[in-house]
Backbone bond lengths (Angstrom), bond angles and torsions (degrees), N, CA, C in turn:
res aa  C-N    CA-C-N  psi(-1)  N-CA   C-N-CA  omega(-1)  CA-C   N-CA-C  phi
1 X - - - 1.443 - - 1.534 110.76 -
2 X 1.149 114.92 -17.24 1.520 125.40 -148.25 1.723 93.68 -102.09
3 X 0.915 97.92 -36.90 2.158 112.38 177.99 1.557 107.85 -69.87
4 X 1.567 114.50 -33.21 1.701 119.25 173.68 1.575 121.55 -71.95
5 X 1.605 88.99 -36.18 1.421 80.29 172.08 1.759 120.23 -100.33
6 X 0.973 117.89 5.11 1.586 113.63 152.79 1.635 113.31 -84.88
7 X 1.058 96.36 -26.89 2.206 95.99 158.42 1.347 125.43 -74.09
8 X 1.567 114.19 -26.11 1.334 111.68 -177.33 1.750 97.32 -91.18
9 X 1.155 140.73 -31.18 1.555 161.78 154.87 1.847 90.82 -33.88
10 X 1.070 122.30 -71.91 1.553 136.66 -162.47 1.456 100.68 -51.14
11 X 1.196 112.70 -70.78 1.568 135.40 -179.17 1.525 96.90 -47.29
12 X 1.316 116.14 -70.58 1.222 112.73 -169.22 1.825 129.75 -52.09
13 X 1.357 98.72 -38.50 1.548 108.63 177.20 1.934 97.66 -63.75
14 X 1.217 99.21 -64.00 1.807 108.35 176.43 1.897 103.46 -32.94
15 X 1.190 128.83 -51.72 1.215 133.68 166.31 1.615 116.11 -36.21
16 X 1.199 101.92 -66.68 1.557 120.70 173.74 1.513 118.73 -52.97
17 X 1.423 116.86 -27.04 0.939 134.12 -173.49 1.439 106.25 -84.28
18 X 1.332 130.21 -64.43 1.662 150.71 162.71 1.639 100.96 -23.61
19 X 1.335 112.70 -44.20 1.737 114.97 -139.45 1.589 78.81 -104.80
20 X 1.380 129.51 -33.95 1.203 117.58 -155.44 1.910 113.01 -94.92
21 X 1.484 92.18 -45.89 1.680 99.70 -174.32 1.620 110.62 -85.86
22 X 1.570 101.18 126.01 1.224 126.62 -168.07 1.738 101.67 -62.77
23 X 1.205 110.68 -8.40 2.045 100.16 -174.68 1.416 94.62 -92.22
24 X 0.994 131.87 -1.49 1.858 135.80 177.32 1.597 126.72 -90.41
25 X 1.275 108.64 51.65 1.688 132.33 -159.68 1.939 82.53 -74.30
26 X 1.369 92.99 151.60 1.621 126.56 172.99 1.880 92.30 -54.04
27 X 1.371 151.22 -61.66 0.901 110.98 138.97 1.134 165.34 -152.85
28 X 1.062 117.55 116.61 1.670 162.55 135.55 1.726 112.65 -65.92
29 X 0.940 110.38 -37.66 1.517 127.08 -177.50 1.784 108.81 -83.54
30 X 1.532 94.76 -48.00 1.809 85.74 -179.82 1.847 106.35 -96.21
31 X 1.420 133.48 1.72 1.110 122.17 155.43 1.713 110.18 -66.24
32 X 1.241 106.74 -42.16 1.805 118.89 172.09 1.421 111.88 -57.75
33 X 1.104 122.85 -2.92 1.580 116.24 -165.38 1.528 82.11 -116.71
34 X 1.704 125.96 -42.31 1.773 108.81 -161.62 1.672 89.89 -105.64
35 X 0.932 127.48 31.19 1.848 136.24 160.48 1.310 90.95 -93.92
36 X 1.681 127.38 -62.41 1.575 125.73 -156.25 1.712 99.36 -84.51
37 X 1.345 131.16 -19.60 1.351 125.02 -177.34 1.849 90.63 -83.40
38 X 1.115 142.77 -61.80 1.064 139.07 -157.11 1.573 95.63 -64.23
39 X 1.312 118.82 -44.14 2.036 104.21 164.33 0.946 141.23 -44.74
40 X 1.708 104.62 -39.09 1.588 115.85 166.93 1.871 118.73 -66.59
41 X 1.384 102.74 -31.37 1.085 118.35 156.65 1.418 119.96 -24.37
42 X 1.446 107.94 -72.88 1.522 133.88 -152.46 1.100 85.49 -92.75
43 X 1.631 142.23 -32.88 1.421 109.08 -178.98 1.656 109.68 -97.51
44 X 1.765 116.94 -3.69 1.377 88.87 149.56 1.543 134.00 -112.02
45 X 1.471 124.06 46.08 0.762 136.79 137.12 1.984 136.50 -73.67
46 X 1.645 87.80 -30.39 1.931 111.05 162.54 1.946 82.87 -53.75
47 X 1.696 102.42 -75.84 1.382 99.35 -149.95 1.494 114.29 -38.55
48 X 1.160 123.95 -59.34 1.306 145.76 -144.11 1.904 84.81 -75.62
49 X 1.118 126.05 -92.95 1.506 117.50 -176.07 1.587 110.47 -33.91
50 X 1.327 129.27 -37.67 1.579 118.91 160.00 1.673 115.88 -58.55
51 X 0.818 108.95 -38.86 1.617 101.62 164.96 1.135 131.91 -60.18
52 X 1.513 104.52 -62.82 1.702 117.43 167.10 1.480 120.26 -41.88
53 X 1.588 116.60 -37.12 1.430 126.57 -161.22 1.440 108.27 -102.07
54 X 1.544 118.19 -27.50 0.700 109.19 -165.04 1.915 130.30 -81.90
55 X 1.219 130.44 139.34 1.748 108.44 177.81 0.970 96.48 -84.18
56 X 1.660 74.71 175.90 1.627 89.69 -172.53 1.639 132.33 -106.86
57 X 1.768 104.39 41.64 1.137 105.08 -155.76 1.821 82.15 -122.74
58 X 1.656 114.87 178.14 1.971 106.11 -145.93 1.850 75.02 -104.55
59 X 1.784 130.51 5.93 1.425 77.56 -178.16 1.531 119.13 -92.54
60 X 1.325 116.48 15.97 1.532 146.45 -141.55 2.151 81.61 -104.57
61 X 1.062 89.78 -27.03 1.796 79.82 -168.22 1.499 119.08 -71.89
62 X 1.463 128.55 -5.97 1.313 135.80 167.86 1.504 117.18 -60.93
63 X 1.681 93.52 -61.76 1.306 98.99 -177.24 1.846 122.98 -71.43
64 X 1.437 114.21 -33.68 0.890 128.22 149.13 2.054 128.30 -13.31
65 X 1.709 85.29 -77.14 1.168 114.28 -178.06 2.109 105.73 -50.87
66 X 1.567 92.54 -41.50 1.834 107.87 -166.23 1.725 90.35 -78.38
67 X 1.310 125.11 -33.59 1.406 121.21 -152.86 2.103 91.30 -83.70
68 X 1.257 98.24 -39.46 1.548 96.98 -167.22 1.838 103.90 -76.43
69 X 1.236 110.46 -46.59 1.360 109.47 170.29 1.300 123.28 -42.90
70 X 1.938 126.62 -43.36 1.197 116.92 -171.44 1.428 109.31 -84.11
71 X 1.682 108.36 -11.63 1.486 101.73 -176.21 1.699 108.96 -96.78
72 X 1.576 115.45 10.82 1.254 103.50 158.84 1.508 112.52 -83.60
73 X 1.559 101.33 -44.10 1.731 102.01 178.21 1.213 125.33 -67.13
74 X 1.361 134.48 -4.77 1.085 147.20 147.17 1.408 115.68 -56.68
75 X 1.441 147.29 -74.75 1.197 149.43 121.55 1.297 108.81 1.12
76 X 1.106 143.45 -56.27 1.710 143.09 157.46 1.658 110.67 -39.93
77 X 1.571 112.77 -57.31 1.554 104.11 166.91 1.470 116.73 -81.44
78 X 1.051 119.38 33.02 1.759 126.13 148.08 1.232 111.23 -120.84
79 X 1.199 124.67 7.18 1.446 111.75 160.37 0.652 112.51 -90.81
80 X 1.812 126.10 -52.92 1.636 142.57 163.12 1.385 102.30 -0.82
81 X 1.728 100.90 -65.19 1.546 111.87 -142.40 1.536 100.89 -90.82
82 X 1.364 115.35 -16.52 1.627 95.63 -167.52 1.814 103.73 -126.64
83 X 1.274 120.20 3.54 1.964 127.89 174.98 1.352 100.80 -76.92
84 X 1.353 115.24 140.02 1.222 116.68 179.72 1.648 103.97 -73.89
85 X 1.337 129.60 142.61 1.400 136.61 -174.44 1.347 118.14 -144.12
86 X 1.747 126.16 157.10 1.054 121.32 -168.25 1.587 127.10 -84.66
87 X 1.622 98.14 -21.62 1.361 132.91 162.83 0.980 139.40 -97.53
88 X 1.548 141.01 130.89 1.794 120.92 173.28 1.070 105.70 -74.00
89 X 1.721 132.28 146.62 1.234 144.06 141.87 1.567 109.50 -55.26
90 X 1.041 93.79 166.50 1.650 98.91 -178.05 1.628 118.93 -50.92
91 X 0.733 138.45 178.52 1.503 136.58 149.96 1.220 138.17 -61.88
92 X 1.959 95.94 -33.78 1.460 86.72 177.38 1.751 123.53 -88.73
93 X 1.200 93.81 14.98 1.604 109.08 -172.91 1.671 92.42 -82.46
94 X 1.774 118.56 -42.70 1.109 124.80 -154.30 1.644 126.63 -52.79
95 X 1.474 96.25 -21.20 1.614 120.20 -166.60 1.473 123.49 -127.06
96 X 1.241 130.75 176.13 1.151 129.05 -160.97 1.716 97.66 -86.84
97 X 1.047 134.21 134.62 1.494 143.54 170.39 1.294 126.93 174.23
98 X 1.344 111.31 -152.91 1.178 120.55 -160.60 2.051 114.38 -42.23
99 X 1.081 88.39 -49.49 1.972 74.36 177.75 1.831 108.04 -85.77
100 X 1.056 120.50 -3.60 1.553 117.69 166.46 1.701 104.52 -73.76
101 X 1.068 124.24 -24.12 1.894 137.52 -170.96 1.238 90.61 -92.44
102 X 1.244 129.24 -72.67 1.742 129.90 -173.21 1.505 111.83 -51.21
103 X 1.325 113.65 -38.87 1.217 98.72 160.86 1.483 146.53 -78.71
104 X 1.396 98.49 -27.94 1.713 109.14 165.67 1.345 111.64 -58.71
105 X 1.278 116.32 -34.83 1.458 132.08 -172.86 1.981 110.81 -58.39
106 X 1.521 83.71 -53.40 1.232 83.55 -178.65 1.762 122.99 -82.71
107 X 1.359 96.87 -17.87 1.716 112.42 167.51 1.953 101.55 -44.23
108 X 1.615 103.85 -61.60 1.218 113.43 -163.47 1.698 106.25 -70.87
109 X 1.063 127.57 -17.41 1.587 126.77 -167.00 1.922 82.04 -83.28
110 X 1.200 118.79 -51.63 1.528 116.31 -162.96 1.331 97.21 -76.46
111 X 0.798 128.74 -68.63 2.303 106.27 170.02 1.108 117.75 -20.24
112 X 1.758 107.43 -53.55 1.404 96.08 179.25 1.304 152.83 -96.44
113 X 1.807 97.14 16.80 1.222 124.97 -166.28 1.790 71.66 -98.40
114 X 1.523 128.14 -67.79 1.270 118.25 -176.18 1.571 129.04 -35.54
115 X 1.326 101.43 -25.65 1.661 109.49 174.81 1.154 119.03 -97.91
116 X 1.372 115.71 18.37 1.216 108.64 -178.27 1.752 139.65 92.70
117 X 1.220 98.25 -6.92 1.547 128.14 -122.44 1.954 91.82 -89.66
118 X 1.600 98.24 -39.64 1.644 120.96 -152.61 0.970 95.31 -83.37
């Protein structure tokens, strides 16, 4: 009960926030809506090729688990970089580097732990 109402609290301030601050134009709001639809996108495209690819036997679930995780946070640093926002993130979020590599990296170790490969 206690987790709903810090969600209904969350939502609600975010509401207040939308309706109140003048940098939150109609759109600003629908670039934010096809930034977060094109995420869901990308993470069910993770899902769906983890399904398709994946066997069906439990030692496949490590890499699995590492391959789908980095390709949500990956997809997370394209939202970063391309949703319209009220704040800049840092810079080094802004560009291609070091956690765009760590994550491909680890994309490819979990395929290939899934294929057998490792």
């Amino acid at each position: 009960m206690g987790h709903l109402a810090v969600a209904l609290a969350v939502g609600l301030t975010a509401l207040v926030q939308i309706f109140t601050d003048p940098r939150i134009t109609p759109g600003f709001i629908w670039k934010s809506l096809l930034a977060l639809a094109l995420y869901a996108l990308h993470g069910g495209i993770g899902l769906f090729v983890l399904l398709v690819l994946l066997p069906r036997n439990p030692d496949a679930a490590v890499g699995a688990t590492v391959a789908m995780t980095s390709w949500i946070l990956l997809g997370m640093l394209g939202l970063i970089r391309f949703a319209p926002r009220t704040q800049e993130p840092p810079r080094w979020l802004m560009h291609f580097g070091v956690p765009d590599v760590g994550l491909l990296l680890a994309i490819a170790w979990g395929v290939a732990d899934v294929a057998g490969l490792v």
